[in-house]
C-alpha positions, -999 to +999 in steps of 0.1 A: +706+731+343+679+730+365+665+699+378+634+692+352+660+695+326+680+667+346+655+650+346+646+651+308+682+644+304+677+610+326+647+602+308+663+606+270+689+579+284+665+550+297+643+554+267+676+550+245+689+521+270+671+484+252+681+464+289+659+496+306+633+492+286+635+453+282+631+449+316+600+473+322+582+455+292+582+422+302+573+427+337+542+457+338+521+443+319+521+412+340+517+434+375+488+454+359+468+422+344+476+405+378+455+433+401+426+436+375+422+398+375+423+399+414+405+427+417+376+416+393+366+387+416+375+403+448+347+431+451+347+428+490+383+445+486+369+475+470+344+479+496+375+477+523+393+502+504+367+528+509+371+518+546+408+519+545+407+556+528+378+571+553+406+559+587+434+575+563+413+608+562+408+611+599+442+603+608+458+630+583+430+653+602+441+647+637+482+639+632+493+653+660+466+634+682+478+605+666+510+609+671+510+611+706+488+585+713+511+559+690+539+571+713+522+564+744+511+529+733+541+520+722+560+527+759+530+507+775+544+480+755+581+484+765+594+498+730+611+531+726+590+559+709+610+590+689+599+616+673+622+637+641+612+667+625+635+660+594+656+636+578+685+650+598+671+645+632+658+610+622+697+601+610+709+619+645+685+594+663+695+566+650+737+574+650+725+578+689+707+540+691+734+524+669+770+533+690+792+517+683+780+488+664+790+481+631+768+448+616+734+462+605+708+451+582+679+469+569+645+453+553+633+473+522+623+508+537+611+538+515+613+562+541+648+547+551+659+560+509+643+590+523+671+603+546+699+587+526+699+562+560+727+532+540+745+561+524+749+576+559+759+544+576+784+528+548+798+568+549+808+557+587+824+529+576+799+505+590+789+470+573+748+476+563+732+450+541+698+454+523+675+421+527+648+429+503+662+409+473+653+440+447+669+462+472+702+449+476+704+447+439+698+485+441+727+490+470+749+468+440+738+491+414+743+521+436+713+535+424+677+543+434+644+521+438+622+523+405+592+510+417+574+513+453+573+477+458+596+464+432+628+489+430+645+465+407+616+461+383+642+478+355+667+455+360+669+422+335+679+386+345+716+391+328+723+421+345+711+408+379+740+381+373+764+404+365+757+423+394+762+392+417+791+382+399+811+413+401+801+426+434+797+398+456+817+372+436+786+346+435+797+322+409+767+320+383+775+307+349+752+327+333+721+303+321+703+299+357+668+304+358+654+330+385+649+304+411+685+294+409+697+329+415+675+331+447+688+300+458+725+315+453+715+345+468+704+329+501+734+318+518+753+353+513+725+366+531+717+342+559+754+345+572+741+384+575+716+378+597+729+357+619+759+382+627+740+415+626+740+434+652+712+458+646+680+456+624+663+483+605+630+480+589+601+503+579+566+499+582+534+491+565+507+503+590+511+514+628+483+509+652+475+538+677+460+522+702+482+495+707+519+509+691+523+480+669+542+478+639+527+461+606+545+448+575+538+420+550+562+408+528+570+374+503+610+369+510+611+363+547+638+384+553+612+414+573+609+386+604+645+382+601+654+417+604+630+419+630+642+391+653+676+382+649+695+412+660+693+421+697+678+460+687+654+468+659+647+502+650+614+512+625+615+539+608+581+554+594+564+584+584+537+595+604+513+591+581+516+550+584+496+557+617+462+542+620+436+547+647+434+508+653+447+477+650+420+462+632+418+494+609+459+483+606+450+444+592+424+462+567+448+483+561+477+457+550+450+436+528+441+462+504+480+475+502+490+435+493+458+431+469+465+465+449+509+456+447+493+422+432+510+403+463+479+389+481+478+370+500+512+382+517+531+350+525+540+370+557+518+390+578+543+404+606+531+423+642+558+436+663+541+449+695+575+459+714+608+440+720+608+405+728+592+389+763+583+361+782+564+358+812+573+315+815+596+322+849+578+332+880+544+345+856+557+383+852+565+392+819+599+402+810+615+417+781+645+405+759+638+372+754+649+350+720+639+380+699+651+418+698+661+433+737+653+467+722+625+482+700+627+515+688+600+536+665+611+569+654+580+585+636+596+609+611+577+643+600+598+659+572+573+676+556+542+655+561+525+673+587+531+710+569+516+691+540+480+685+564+475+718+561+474+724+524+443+716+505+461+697+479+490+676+493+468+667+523+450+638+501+485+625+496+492+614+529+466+583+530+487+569+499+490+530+511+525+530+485+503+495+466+526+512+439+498+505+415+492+539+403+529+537+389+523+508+372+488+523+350+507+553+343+519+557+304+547+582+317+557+556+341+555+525+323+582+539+299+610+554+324+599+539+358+613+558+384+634+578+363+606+602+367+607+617+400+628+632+432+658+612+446+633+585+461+595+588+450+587+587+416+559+583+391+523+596+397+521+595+437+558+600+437+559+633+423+538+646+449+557+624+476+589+645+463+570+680+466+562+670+501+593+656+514+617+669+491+598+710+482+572+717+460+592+734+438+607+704+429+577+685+426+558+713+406+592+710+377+583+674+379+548+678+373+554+691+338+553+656+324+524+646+336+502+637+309+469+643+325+452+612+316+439+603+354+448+569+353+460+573+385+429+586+398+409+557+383+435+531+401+442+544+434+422+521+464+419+550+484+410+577+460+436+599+462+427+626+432+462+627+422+459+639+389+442+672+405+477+675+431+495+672+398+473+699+381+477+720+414+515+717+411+518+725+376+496+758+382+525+763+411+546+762+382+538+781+362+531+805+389+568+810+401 
């Protein structure tokens, strides 16, 4: 069987399973209407977009150049830049950083589901939490993010309780309203916080000229991650990188209007590891937040992707995730549709890059062609014409 009939296979059982598809309809149709609305009396967001997609293009232009020069800011700042090639490097960097310590927690990180990064550390017998409420109910289901900013969009209210039931023991009696299963949440995850001994989050934007980290986020849990343990460690794809940090705040407001989450209730910048400058007036590091701060910028496939007419308009996606939710293809199997990570519309080509275009060309083959995705992406990525491209590779082989 090769993997486009695996993945047929998948998609035959989530179109059979009613909780699947349950979940999906109650909740897309909501995230769709809720960006349209937004979007219809917002028009100075459109014309940011177009600003937001024109510093995407020169980045992806000049990678390497930006590469360095994020480095380079980021050790003027005190924080510790790396560099990986691959997802194998990245986890070798990391294993490096980490020792011996065993109490880690991760915020919600796409690129972290990229190199299998939980699966590697629980395989080492360490104790690693996910934060991101959506994504620990993923690390309970053992499964694999079905939406780029709500992995546990396919998921209904019942199973959610069964999941907390029988894998953390919360006691739920079964008739609690959303708000009440937060609540219950809450506790389990404050007491891993406070013991962790090493923080792991990705990013939304990076900021060449300074080296700092973006990300926006609702639960609070990202500025928990980020400050509690004494080492935090991003990791990012290189294509996060923006020339400037005010092209990194434009940058953060189109991603949170087109994911239907603006404003973000949390707007984080993490310029380095924790400082003060209150004893004496010289500023030094490891203060109430993080001693250490680590980026490793990962390539895995990104920068061999530049240089190929087609996948190179790729690498300004923003991950809003709202081309998945327009999608017909996606709106039925969610993530089902896809590599081990990325999936629908912008995910299929995600999976050629990062996972081989041979992979993503098989998954192109249930593309529809209807260019929704065209239509809805803020920064104009043509992805229907990758997705063409990828089917002629195809058919090619």
């Amino acid at each position: 069987m090769d993997y486009l009939e695996k993945v047929i296979v998948d998609i035959t059982e989530v179109l059979d399973n009613k909780e699947f598809q349950k979940a999906l309809s109650s909740s897309i149709p909501n995230a769709e209407s809720r960006v349209i609305d937004f979007l219809s009396s917002h028009s100075d967001i459109v014309s940011l977009s177009r600003e937001v997609e024109k510093v995407k293009k020169e980045v992806v232009s000049n990678l390497d150049y930006y590469i360095e020069k994020a480095m380079n800011s980021l050790k003027s700042i005190n924080g510790i830049p790396h560099y990986a090639e691959d997802k194998d490097e990245a986890i070798s960097i990391i294993d490096k950083i980490i020792g011996n310590k065993n109490k880690i927690i991760l915020s919600k990180s796409m690129v972290a589901e990229e190199i299998g990064l939980r699966n590697h550390l629980e395989s080492l017998n360490k104790e690693v939490w996910e934060t991101d409420i959506g994504q620990l109910l993923i690390q309970l289901e053992n499964g694999k993010p079905m939406h780029a900013t709500a992995p546990a969009i396919h998921m209904t209210v019942e199973e959610v309780m069964d999941l907390l039931k029988n894998k953390l023991h919360i006691e739920l009696n079964g008739n609690e309203t959303p708000q009440q299963i937060v609540a219950k949440i809450r506790p389990f995850l404050r007491e891993k916080f406070v013991n962790a001994e090493i923080g792991i989050s990705g990013a939304n934007a990076i900021s060449a000229d300074t080296g700092s980290i973006f990300l926006i986020e609702n639960e609070g849990n990202i500025r928990l991650v980020t400050t509690f343990p004494p080492i935090h460690i991003v990791i990012a794809g290189v294509e996060k990188i923006v020339p400037t940090i005010l092209d990194a705040f434009k940058l953060i407001i189109v991603q949170s209007s087109f994911a239907g989450l603006y404003p973000p209730t949390y707007v984080s910048v993490v310029s380095g590891p924790s400082s003060t400058g209150d004893i004496g007036h010289r500023r030094v590091y490891g203060a109430h937040g993080p001693i250490e701060m680590h980026l490793i910028l990962l390539d895995n496939g990104r920068k061999s992707a530049s240089k190929n007419e087609f996948l190179k308009e790729q690498l300004r996606c923003i991950r809003c995730g709202y081309c998945q939710f327009v999608c017909p293809v996606w709106d039925q199997v969610a993530n089902t549709w896809g590599g081990s990570v990325y999936g629908g519309p912008m995910g299929v080509v995600w999976t050629a890059i990062t996972e081989g275009i041979e992979k993503g060309a098989e998954l192109s083959q249930l593309c529809l062609g209807c260019m929704r995705c065209d239509v809805a992406c803020p920064v104009e990525i043509p992805i229907s014409n990758i997705l063409h491209y990828l089917k002629v590779v195809y058919n090619n082989k």
